[in-house]
C-alpha positions in Angstrom: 10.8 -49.7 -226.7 8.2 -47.2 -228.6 5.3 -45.7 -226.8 2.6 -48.3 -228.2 4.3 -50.9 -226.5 4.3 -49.0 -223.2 0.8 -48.3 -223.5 0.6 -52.1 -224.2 2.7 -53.3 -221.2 0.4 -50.5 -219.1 -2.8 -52.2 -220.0 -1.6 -55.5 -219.3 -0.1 -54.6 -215.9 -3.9 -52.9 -215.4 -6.0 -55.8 -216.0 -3.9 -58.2 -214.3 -4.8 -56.5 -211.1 -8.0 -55.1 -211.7 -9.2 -54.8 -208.3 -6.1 -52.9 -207.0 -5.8 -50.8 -210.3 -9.9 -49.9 -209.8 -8.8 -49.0 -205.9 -5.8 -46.7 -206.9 -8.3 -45.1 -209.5 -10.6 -43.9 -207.0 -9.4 -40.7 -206.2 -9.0 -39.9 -209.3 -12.4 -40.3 -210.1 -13.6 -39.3 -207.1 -11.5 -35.8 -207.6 -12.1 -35.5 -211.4 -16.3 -36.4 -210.9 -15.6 -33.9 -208.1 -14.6 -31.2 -210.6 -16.5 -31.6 -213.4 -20.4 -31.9 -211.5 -19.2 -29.2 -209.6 -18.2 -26.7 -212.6 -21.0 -28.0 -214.7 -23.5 -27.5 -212.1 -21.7 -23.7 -211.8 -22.2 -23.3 -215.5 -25.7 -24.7 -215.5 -26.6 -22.9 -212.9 -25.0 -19.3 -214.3 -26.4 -19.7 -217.4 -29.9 -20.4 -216.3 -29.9 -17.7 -213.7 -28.9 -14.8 -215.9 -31.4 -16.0 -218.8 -34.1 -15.5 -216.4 -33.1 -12.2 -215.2 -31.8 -10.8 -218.7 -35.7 -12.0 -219.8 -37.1 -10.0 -217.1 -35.3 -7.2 -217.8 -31.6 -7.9 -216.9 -30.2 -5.9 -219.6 -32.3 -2.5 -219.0 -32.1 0.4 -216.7 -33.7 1.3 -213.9 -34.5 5.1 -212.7 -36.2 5.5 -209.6 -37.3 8.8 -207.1 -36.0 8.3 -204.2 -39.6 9.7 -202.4 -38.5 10.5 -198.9 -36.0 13.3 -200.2 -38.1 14.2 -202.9 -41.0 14.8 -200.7 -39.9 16.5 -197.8 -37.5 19.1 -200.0 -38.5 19.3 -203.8 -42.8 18.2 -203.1 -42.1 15.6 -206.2 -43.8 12.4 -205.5 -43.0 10.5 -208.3 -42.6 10.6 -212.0 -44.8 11.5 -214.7 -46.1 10.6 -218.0 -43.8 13.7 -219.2 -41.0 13.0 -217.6 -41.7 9.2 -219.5 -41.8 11.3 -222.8 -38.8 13.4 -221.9 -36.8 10.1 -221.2 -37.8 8.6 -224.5 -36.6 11.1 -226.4 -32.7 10.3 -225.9 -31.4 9.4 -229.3 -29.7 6.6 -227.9 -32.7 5.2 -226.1 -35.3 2.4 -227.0 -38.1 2.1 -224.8 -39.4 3.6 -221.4 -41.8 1.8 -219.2 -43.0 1.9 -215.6 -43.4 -1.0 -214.5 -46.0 -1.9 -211.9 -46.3 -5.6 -210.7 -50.3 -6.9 -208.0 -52.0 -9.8 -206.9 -55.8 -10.0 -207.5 -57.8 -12.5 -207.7 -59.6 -13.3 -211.1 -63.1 -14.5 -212.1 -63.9 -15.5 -215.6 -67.0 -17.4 -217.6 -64.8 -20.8 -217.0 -63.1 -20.1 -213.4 -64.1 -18.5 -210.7 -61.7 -18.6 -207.8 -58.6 -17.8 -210.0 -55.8 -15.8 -208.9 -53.6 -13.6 -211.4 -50.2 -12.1 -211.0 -50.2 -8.6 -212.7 -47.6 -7.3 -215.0 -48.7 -3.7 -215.8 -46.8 -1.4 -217.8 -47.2 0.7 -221.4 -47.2 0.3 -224.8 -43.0 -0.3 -225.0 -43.0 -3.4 -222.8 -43.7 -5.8 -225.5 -40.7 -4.9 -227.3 -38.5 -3.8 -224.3 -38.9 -8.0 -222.8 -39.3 -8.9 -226.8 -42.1 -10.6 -226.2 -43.8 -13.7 -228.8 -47.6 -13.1 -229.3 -49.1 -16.1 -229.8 -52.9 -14.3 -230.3 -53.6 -11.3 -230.9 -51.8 -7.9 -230.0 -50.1 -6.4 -226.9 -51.8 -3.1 -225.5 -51.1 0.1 -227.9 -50.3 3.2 -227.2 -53.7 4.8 -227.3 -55.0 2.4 -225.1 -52.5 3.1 -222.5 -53.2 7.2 -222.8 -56.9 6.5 -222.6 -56.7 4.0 -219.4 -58.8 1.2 -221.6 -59.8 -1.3 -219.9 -57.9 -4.3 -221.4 -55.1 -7.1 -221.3 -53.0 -9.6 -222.6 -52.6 -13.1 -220.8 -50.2 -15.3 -221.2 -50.6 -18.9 -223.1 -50.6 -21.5 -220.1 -53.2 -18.9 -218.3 -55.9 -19.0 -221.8 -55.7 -22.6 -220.7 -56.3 -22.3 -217.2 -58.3 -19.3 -217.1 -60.7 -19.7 -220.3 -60.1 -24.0 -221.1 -58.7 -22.6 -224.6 -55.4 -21.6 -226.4 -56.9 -18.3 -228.1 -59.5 -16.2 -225.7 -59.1 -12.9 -227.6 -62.4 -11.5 -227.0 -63.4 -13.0 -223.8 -63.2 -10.7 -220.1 -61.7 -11.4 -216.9 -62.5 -9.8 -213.3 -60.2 -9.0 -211.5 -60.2 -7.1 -207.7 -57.6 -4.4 -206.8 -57.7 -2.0 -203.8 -61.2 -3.5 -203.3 -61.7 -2.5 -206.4 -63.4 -4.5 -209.1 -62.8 -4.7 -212.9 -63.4 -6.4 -215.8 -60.9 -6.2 -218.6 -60.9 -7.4 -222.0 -58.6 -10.0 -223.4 -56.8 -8.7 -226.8 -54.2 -10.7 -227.1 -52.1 -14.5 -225.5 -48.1 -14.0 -225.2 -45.7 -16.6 -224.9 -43.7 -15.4 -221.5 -43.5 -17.9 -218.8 -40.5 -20.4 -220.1 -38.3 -16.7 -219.9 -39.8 -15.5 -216.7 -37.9 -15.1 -213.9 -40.4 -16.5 -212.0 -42.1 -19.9 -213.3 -45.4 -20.9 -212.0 -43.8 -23.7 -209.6 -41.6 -20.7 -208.2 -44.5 -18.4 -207.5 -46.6 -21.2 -205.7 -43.6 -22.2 -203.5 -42.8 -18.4 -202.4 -46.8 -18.3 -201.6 -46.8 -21.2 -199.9 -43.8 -19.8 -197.3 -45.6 -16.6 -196.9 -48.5 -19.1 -195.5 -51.0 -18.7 -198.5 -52.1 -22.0 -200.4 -52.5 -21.9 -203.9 -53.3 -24.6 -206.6 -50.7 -24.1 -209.5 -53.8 -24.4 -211.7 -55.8 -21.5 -210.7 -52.7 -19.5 -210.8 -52.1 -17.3 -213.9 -50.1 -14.0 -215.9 -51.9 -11.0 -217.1 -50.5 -8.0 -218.8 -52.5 -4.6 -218.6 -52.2 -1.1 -219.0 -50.2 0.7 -216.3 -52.5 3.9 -216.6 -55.2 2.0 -215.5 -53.9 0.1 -212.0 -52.6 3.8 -211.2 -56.3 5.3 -212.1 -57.2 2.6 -209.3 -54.7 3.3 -206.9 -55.6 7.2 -207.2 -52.3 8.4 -208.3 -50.9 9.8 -211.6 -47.1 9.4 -211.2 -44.6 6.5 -210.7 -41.8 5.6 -208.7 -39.8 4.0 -210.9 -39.1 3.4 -215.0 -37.5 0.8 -216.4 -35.4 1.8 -219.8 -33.8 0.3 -222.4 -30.9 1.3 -225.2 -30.4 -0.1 -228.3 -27.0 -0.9 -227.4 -26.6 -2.7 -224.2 -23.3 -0.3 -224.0 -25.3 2.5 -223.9 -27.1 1.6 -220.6 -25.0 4.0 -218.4 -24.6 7.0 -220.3 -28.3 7.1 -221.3 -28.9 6.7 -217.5 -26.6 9.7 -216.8 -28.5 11.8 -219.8 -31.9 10.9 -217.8 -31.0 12.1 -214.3 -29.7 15.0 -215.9 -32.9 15.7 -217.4 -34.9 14.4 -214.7 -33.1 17.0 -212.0 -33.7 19.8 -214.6 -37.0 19.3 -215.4 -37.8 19.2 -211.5 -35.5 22.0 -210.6 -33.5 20.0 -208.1 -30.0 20.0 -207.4 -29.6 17.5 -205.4 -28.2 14.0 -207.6 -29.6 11.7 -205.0 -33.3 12.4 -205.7 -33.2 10.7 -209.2 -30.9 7.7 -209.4 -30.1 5.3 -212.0 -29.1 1.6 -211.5 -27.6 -0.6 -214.9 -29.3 -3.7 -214.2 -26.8 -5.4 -216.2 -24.7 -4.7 -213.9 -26.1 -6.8 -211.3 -25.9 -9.7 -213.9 -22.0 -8.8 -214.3 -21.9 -8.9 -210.2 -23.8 -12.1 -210.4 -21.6 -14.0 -213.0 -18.6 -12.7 -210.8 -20.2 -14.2 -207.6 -20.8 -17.9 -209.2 -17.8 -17.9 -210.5 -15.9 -17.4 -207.2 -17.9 -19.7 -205.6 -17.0 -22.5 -208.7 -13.6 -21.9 -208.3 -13.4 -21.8 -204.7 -15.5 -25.2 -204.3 -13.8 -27.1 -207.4 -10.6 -25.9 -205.6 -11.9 -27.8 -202.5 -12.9 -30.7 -204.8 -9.5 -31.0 -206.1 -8.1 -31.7 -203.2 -8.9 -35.4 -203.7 -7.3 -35.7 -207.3 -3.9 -34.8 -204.8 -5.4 -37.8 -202.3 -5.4 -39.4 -205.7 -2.1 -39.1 -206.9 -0.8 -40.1 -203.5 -2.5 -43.1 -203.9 -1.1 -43.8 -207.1 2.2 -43.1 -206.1 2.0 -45.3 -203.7 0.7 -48.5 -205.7 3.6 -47.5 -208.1 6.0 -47.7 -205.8 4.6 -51.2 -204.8 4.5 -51.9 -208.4 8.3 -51.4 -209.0 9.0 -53.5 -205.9 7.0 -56.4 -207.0 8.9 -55.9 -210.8 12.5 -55.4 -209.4 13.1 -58.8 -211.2 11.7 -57.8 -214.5 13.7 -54.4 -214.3 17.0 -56.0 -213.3 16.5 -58.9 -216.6 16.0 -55.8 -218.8 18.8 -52.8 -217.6 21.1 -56.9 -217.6 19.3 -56.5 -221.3 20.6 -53.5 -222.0 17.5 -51.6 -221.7 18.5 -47.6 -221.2 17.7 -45.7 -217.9 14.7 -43.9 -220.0 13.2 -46.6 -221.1 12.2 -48.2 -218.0 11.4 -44.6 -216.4 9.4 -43.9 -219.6 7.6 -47.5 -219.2 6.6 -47.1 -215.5 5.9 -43.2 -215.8 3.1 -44.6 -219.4 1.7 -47.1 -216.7 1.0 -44.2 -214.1 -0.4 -41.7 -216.9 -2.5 -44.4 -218.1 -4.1 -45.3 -214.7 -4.9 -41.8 -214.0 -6.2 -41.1 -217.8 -8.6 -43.9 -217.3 -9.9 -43.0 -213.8 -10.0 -39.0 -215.3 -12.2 -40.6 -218.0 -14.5 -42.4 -215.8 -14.5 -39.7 -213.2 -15.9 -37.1 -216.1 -18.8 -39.3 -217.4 -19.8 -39.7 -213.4 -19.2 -36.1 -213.2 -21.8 -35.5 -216.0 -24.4 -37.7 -215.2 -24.7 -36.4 -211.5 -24.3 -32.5 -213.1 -27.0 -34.0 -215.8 -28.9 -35.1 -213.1 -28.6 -32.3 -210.5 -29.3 -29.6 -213.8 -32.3 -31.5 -214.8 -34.4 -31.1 -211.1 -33.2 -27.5 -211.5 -35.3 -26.8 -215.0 -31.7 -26.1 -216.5 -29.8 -26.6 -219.3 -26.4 -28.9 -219.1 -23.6 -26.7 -219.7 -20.2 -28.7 -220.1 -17.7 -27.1 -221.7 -14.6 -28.3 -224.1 -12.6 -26.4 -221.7 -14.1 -28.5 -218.4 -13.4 -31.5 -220.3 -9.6 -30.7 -221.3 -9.4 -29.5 -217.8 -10.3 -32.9 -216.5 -8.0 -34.7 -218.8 -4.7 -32.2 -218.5 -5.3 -32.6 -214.3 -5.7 -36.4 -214.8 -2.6 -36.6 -216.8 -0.5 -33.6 -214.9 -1.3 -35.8 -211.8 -0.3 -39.1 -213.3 2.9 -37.7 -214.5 4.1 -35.7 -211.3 3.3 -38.4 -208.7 4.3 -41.2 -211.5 7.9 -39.5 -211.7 9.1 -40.6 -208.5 8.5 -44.5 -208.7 9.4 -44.2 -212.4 13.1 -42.9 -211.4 13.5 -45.3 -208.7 12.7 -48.0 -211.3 15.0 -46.8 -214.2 17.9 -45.6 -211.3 17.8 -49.5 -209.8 21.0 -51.1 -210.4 21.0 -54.4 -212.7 22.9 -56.4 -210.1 21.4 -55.6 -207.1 17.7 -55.8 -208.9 18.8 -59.6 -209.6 19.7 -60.2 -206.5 16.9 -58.9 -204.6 14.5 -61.6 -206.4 17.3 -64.1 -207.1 
């Protein structure tokens, strides 16, 4: 007997009892949907998570003063537009920034009780978090030396803020350490779909800190770092974010900073300037989700063993009910692998098709679950053969047993139990 008429002899045996086939099935899917939502969801989830960060600046570096010593035994109290230059003149580096993040509330021609969330930093942030003008221009250079008085917005906020897609030209107010403004708009940027933060997010983390906010009051607005520190009376920063043009490069331009940093400042101390590779805190992130995948689908897999029991026991039943059939065919002369291959096809097959059903459940609740997150699906080939070699591993170990007791049964006394 070839394998096409096993698989035949399997289907037939399945829809004759399709109630208890659907009932040994079960844990299968259960275990497989188990699996797949639950690694799908990981992967969703990953990939989402470290988009958002990477896009706010995952994939920089970040050097900081730590005040507190510099203070009380070097009298440095932050970091200055030449240490900025100094920094940016590695070979290996890209871009240097500080980066310098309010909440003001914002007035324009169109809205008056508006609130923005300030993004301010120089001339190299455009290009450092590649961001997509839509109008206009980003900030230069010159108008970061010379504190203008400008700023970019981003596209949802022309909307909200101005009731129109390009409000190059127009001026918004803002107040800041009771301080108020007006700035210029020179250009719209396409930034919220890669911001860490979306609009939703920033309205929910208001509203736990007790402060309502409409979602559509609520804007982004980019402006020159020079000026919010001209506000706030100070002329240095505590903290630059950098970038290389090789994210390789991260660490060793980070060590060639501090250097410089603790020489330009005469200190000798290497905990007053540090350096932290924010890609590494993606790595540490990736490492953390997957642990916590593996460790959950681990615990989820526990009912693809339920499974198998299961299936081992209808099997067995199976080969009981069939004893008849078995002792008519080894009385045939039907070899010993034969009937083990024929009952062990049956298993397989039962546990294929509950694999199979288990992974589209799998997806639509990981489609499902992904989709209220904002996130992409992210099933994998590898998921997938993952899900059918367990279906099929399980099928075939807990099939064995019932398959040999079947093929091992002695013609005679097979007749004679039915007889």
């Amino acid at each position: 007997m070839n394998l096409k008429e096993n698989i035949r002899i399997a289907l037939s045996s399945i829809r004759s009892n399709k109630m208890r086939s659907f009932l040994t099935m079960l844990g299968i899917i259960i275990g497989v949907a188990s699996v797949i939502s639950i690694v799908t969801i990981g992967n969703s989830g990953k990939a989402f998570l470290i988009e958002k960060i990477n896009a706010a600046g995952g994939q920089s570096l970040n050097i900081s003063v730590q005040r507190q010593d510099a203070d009380s035994r070097y009298n440095i109290v932050g970091l200055n537009e030449s240490d900025i230059e100094t920094i940016r003149s590695i070979d290996i580096v890209e871009g240097v920034t500080p980066l310098l993040s309010d909440m003001s509330l914002a007035e324009t021609s169109f809205l008056h009780d508006g609130i923005a969330s300030i993004t301010a930093s120089n001339a190299d942030y455009a290009n450092m978090m590649d961001l997509e003008m839509v109008h206009g221009r980003f900030f230069s250079a010159e108008e970061y030396s010379s504190e203008a008085r400008v700023c970019v917005v981003s596209d949802k906020t022309a909307q909200k803020f101005f009731r129109k897609s390009n409000p190059v030209g127009e001026t918004v107010d803002i107040s800041v350490n009771d301080q108020l403004i007006t700035l210029k708009v020179i250009g719209v940027v396409k930034t919220e779909d890669s911001s860490l933060f979306s609009m939703d997010d920033m309205t929910d983390m208001m509203e736990n800190y007790g402060m309502k906010m409409d979602i559509n009051r609520f804007g982004f607005l980019y402006m020159p770092a020079s000026v919010l520190m001209g506000i706030y009376g100070t002329t240095t920063y505590q903290a630059l974010s950098v970038t290389t043009y090789d994210v390789k490069d991260l660490d060793r331009a980070g060590a060639i900073a501090v250097g410089m940093l603790n020489a330009r400042h005469n200190v000798t101390d290497n905990s007053v300037y540090t350096a932290r590779n924010m890609a590494t805190l993606v790595d540490l992130l990736d490492t953390v989700i997957n642990i916590f995948t593996i460790f959950i689908s681990a615990v989820g897999a526990i009912s693809l063993v339920v499974g198998g029991i299961g299936v081992m026991n209808i099997m067995l039943v199976s080969v009981t009910e069939r004893t008849r059939e078995i002792g008519i065919r080894k009385a045939l002369g039907a070899r010993t692998n034969v009937i083990l291959l024929q009952f062990l096809t049956e298993s397989v097959i039962i546990c294929l098709i509950g694999g199979l059903i288990g992974m589209a459940l799998g997806f639509g609740v990981s489609a499902g679950v992904s989709s209220f997150m904002g996130a992409p699906v992210t099933l994998t080939l590898s998921t997938i053969l993952i899900a059918v070699g367990f279906s099929s591993a399980v099928g075939i170990f807990f099939g064995i047993y019932p398959a040999r007791k079947a093929a091992k049964m002695p013609p005679i006394e097979a007749l004679r139990m039915n007889g």
